[in-house]
C-alpha positions as CSV (number, residue, x, y, z in Angstrom):
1,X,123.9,110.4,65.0
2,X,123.2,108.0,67.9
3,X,123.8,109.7,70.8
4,X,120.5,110.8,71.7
5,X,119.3,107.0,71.4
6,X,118.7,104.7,74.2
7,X,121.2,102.1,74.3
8,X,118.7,99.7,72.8
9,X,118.4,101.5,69.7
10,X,122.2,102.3,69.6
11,X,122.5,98.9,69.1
12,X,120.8,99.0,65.8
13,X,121.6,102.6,64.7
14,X,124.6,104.3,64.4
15,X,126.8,105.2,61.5
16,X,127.3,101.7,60.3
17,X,123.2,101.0,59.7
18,X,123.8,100.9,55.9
19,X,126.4,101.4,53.8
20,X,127.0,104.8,51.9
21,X,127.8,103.8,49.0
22,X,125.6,100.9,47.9
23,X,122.4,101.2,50.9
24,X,123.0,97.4,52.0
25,X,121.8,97.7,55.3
26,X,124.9,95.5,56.5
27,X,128.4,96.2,57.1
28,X,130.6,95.2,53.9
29,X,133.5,92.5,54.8
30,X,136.3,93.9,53.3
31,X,139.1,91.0,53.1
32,X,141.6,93.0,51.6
33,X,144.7,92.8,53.7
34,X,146.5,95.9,51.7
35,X,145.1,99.0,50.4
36,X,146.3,101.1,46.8
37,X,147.3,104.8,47.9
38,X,146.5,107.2,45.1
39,X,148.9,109.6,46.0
40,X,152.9,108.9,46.5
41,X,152.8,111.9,49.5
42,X,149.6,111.2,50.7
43,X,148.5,108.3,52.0
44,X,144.2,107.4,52.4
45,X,142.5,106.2,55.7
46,X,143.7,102.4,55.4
47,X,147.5,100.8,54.3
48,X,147.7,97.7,55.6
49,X,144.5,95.8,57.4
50,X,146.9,95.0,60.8
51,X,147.2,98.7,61.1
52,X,143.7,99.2,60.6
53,X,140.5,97.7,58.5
54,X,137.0,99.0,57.7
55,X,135.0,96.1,58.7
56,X,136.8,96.4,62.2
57,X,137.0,100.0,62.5
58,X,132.9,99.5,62.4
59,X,132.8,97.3,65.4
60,X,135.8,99.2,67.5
61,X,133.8,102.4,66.8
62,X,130.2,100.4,67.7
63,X,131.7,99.1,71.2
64,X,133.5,102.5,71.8
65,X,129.6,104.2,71.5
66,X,128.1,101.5,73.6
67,X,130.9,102.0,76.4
68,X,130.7,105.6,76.3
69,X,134.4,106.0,75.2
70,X,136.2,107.5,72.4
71,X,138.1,104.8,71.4
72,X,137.4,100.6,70.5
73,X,139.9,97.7,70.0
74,X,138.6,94.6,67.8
75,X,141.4,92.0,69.1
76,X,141.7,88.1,68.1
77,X,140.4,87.0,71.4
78,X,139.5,87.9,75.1
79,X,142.8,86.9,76.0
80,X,144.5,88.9,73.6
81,X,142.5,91.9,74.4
82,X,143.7,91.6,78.0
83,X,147.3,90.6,77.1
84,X,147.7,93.8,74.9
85,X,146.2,95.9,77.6
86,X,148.7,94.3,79.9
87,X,151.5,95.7,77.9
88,X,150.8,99.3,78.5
89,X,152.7,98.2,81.6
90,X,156.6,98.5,82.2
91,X,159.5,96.4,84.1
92,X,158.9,97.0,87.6
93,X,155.4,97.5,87.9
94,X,152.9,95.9,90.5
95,X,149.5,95.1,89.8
96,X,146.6,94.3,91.9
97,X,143.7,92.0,90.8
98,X,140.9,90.4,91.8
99,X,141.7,87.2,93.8
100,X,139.4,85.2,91.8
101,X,140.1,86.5,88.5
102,X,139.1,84.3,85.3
103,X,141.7,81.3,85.1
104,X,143.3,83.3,81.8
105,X,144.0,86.2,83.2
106,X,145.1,84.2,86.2
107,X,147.6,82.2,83.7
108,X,148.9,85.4,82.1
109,X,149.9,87.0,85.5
110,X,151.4,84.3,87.2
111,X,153.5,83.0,84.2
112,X,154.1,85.7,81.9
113,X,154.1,88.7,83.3
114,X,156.1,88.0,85.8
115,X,158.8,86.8,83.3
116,X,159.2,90.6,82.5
117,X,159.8,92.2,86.1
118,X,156.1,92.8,86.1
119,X,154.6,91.9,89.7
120,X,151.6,91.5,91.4
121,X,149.3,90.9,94.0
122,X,146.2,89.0,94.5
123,X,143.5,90.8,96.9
124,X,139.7,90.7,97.5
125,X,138.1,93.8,95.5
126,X,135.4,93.5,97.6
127,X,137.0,94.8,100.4
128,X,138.0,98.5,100.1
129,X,140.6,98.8,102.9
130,X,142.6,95.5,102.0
131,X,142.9,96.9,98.5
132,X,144.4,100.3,100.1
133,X,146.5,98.3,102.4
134,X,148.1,96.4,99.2
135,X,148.5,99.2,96.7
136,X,152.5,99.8,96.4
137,X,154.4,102.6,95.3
138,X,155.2,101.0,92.2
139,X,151.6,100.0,91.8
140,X,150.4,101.0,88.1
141,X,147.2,99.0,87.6
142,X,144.3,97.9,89.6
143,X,142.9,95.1,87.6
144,X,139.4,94.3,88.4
145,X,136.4,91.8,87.7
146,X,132.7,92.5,88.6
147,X,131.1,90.2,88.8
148,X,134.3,88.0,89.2
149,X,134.5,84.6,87.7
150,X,133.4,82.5,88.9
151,X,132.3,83.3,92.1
152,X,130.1,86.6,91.0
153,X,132.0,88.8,94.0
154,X,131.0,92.9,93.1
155,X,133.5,95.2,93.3
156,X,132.8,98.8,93.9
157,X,133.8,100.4,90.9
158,X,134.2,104.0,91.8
159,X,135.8,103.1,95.5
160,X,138.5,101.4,93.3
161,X,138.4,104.1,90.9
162,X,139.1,107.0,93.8
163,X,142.0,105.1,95.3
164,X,143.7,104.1,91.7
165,X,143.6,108.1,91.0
166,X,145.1,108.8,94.3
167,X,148.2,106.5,94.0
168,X,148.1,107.4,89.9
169,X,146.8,103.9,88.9
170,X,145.6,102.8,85.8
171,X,142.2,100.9,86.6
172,X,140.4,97.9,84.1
173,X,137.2,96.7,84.3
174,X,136.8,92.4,82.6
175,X,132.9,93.7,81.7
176,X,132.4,90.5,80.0
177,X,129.6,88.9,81.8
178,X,127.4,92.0,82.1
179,X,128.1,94.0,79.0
180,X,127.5,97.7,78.7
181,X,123.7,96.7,78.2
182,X,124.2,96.5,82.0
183,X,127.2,98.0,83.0
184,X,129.7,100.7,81.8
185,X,132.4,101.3,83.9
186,X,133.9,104.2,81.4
187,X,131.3,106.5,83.2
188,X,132.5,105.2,86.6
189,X,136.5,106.5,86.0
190,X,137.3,103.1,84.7
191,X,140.3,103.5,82.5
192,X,140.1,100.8,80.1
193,X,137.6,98.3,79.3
194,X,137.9,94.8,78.7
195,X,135.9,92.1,76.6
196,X,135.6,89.0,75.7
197,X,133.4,89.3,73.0
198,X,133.2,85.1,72.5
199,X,130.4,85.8,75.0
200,X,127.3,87.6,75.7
201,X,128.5,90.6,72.6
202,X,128.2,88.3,70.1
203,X,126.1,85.4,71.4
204,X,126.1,82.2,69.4
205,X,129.0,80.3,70.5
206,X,130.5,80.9,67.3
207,X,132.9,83.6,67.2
208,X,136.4,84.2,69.2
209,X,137.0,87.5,69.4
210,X,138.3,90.5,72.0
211,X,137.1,94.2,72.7
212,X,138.8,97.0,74.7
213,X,137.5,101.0,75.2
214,X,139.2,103.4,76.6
215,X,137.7,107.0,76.8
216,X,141.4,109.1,77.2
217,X,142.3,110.3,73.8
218,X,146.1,109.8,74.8
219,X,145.6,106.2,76.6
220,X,143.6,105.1,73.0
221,X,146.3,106.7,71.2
222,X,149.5,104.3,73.6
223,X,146.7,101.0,73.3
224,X,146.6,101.4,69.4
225,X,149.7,101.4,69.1
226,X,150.5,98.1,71.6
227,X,147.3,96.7,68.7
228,X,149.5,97.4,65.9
229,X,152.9,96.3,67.0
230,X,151.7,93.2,68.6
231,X,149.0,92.3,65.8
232,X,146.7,89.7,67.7
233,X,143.4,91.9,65.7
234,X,140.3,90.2,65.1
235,X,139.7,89.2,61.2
236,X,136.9,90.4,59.5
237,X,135.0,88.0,59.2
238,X,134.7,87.3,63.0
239,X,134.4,91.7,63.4
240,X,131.5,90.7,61.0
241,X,130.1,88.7,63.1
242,X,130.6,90.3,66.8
243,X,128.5,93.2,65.0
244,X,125.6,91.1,64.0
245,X,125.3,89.7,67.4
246,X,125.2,93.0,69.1
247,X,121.9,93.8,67.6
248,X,120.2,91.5,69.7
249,X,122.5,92.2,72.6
250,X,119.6,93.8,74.4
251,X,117.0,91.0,73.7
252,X,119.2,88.5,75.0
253,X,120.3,89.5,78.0
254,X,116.9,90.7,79.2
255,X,115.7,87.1,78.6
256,X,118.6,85.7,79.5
257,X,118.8,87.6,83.1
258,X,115.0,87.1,84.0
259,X,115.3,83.5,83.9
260,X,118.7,83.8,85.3
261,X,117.1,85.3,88.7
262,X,114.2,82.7,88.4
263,X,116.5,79.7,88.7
264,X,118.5,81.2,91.2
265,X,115.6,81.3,93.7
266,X,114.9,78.0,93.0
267,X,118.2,76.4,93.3
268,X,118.5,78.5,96.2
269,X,115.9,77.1,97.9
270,X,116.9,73.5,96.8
271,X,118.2,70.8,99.7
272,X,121.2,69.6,97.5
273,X,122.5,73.0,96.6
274,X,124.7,74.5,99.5
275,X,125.4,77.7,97.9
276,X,124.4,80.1,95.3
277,X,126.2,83.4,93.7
278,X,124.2,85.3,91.6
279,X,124.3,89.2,92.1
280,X,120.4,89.4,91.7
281,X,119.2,87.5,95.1
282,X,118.8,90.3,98.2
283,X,121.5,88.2,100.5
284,X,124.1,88.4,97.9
285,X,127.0,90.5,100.0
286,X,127.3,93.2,97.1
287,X,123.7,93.5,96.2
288,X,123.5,97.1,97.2
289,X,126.8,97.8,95.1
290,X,125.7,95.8,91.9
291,X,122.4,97.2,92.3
292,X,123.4,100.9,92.6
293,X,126.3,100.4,89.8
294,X,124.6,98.4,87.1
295,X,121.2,97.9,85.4
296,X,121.0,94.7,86.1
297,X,122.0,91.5,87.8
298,X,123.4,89.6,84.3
299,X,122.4,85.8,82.9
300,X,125.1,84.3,84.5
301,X,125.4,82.6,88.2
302,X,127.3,79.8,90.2
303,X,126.2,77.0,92.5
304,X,127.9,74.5,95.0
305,X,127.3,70.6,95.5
306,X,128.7,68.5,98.3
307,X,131.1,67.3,96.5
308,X,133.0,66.6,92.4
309,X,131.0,63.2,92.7
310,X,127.6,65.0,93.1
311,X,129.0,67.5,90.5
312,X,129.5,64.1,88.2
313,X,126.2,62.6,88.9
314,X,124.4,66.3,87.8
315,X,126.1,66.9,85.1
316,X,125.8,63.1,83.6
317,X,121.6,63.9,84.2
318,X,121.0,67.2,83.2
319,X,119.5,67.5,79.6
320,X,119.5,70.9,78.0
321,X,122.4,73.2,79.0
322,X,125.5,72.1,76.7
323,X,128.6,71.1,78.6
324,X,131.1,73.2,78.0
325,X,133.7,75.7,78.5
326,X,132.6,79.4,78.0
327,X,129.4,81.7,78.2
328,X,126.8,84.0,77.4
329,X,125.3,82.4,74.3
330,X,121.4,81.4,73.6
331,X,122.0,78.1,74.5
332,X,122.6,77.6,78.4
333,X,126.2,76.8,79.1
334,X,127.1,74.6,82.4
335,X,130.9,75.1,82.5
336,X,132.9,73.1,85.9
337,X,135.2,75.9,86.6
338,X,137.8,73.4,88.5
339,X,138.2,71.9,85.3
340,X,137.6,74.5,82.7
341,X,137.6,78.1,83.1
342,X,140.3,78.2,86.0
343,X,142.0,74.6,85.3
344,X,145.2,77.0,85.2
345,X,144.6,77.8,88.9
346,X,146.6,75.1,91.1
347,X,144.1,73.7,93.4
348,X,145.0,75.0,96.5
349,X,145.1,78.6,95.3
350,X,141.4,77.7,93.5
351,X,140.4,76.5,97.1
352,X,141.9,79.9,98.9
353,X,139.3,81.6,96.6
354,X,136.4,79.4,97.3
355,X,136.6,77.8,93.9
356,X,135.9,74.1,95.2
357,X,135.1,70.6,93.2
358,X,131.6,71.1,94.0
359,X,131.0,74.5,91.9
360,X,129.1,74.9,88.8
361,X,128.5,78.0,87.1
362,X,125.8,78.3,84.7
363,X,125.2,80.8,81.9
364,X,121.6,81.0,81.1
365,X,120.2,81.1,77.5
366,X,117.4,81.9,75.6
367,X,115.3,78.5,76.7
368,X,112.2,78.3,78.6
369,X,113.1,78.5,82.0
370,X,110.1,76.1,83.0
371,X,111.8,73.8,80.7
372,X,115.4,74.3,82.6
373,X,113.7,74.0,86.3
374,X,112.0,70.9,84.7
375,X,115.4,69.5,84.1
376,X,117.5,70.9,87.2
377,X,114.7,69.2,89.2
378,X,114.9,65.4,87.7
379,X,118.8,65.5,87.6
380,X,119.0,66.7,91.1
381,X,116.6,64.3,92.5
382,X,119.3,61.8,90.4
383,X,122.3,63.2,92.5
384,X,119.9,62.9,95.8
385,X,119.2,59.1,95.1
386,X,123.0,58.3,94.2
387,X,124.9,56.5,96.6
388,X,127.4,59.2,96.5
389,X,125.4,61.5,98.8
């Protein structure tokens, strides 16, 4: 009923928008883990809420719309999303991923996978050639994140895309920090498409949850059934409440992203700050890529000081973003990826990547970005007086 919509209205109206049997223009929680089957040779649409559940059958089929696929996973977290998707893999399979993958995915690689006779490789996804050089004739999946985390590298989507389907690769896309409001990497040849929905899908720092699309009938069909066998779905009470925070998806990140670019001019142009990643500014490397791939350069970006002591002395200043692990919520979120995000990555690896003590990112919420300047600006002129510098 939807598909003539801009995504903007999707959000709001599809075949969930009220319920058919009562009007209630919200999606019924249904809690019930088991479901009565009229018939002893015919079973209904539901059995047994692992296998499948109304409350998240409405948000897998809202996220499967939004991607442009035809099929939506609700899982218990990102992580779990990603793990399950893993598992579509086999004993003797390569992977290639993004060198500076989130610290998670990073985790699950290096010491699980590997467990099972699964191997892989790190490379940089922004470079074309080294990812043809590394691809292995037992290579199955090329794993990718654009922007990465947390360095905000763009990958070319659709280069990836031509070289997976020439070696017969599987290809994922972490869409996490943009969303399909910005990016959907179904209608790039993307194979499967991963969430964490804790983020910018539902918004308020108040839900743990995991998506995945995939737009293959026979794929959705071999990543249900890795759902039901290994059980890690989201409840429905959390499905509840990923769905309510995608009607303001579009709200948000607009906001979000405008101020996003406004305070990545100004750090950029700011004495104490070395570096900054954000895929909006013009000298970013993969500005031409992002720009051509996505609607938009996203609410979240990354800055260096000197040093972890200037890092400290910010940090310790700095008034209104919360301090904390995670992202894409309406309050901004300053997260110290050595210590947080990719605390799994051993230093020296984090270092390889360009993940140093000095990086912050920042995910950029719904407050006045006067206001946030306001407050970068005192606690950086509080790093600049510290003896530290």
């Amino acid at each position: 009923m939807s598909g003539n919509y801009s995504f903007q209205t999707k959000l709001l109206h599809n075949r969930h928008k009220f319920d058919e049997g009562t009007g209630a223009v919200s999606v019924p929680i249904q809690h019930a883990s088991t479901f009565h089957q009229k018939e002893f040779d015919k079973f209904g649409s539901y059995d047994y809420s692992r296998s499948g559940n109304p409350t998240r059958e409405a948000l897998e089929e809202a996220i499967a719309e939004l991607e442009g696929g035809t099929r939506g996973f609700a899982f218990s977290s990102g992580m779990a999303a990603i793990s399950t998707a893993f598992l579509l893999l086999s004993k003797g399979d390569h992977v290639l991923i993004t060198e500076d993958v989130y610290g998670g995915t990073y985790r699950m690689v290096t010491s699980v996978l590997n467990r099972f006779g699964i191997d892989h490789t790190f490379v940089d996804m922004t470079n074309l050639h080294e990812v043809a050089l590394n691809i292995k004739d037992n290579t199955k999946l090329i794993y990718m994140e654009t922007p990465s985390n947390p360095l905000l590298k763009v990958t070319d989507i659709q280069g990836v895309v031509k070289l997976a389907k020439a070696n017969n690769c599987l290809t994922f896309v972490d869409n996490t920090f943009l969303t399909p409001a910005l990016q959907r990497p179904l209608e790039l040849g993307v194979d499967v498409v991963l969430h964490s929905a804790t983020k910018f899908l539902s918004g308020h720092s108040d839900v743990l949850a995991g998506l995945a699309v995939t737009k293959d009938e026979e794929l959705g069909n071999r990543l249900y059934a890795l759902q039901n066998s290994f059980g890690a779905v989201l409840g429905v009470q959390d499905a509840w409440l990923v769905l309510r925070g995608l009607k303001t998806l579009h709200v948000r990140l607009e906001q979000s992203s405008k101020s996003a670019k406004t305070l990545a001019d100004f750090l950029q142009k700011h004495d104490l700050v070395e570096k900054v990643y954000y895929p909006g500014l013009t000298d970013h490397p993969g500005y031409a890529v992002h720009s051509y791939q996505t609607d938009g350069p996203g609410a979240v970006l990354s800055f260096e000081l000197k040093n972890e002591e200037a890092v400290r002395q910010f940090v310790n200043r700095v008034k209104i973003p919360v301090f904390a692990v995670s992202l894409g919520a309406v309050e901004s979120i300053l997260s110290y990826p050595a210590k947080m995000s990719h605390a799994a990555m051993p230093r020296e690896e984090r270092y390889k990547r360009g993940i140093t003590d000095g990086l912050l990112r920042l995910s950029v919420g719904l407050e006045s970005v006067d206001d946030l300047i306001a407050d970068f600006t005192e606690a950086l002129q509080a790093v600049e007086q510290s003896v530290f510098i």
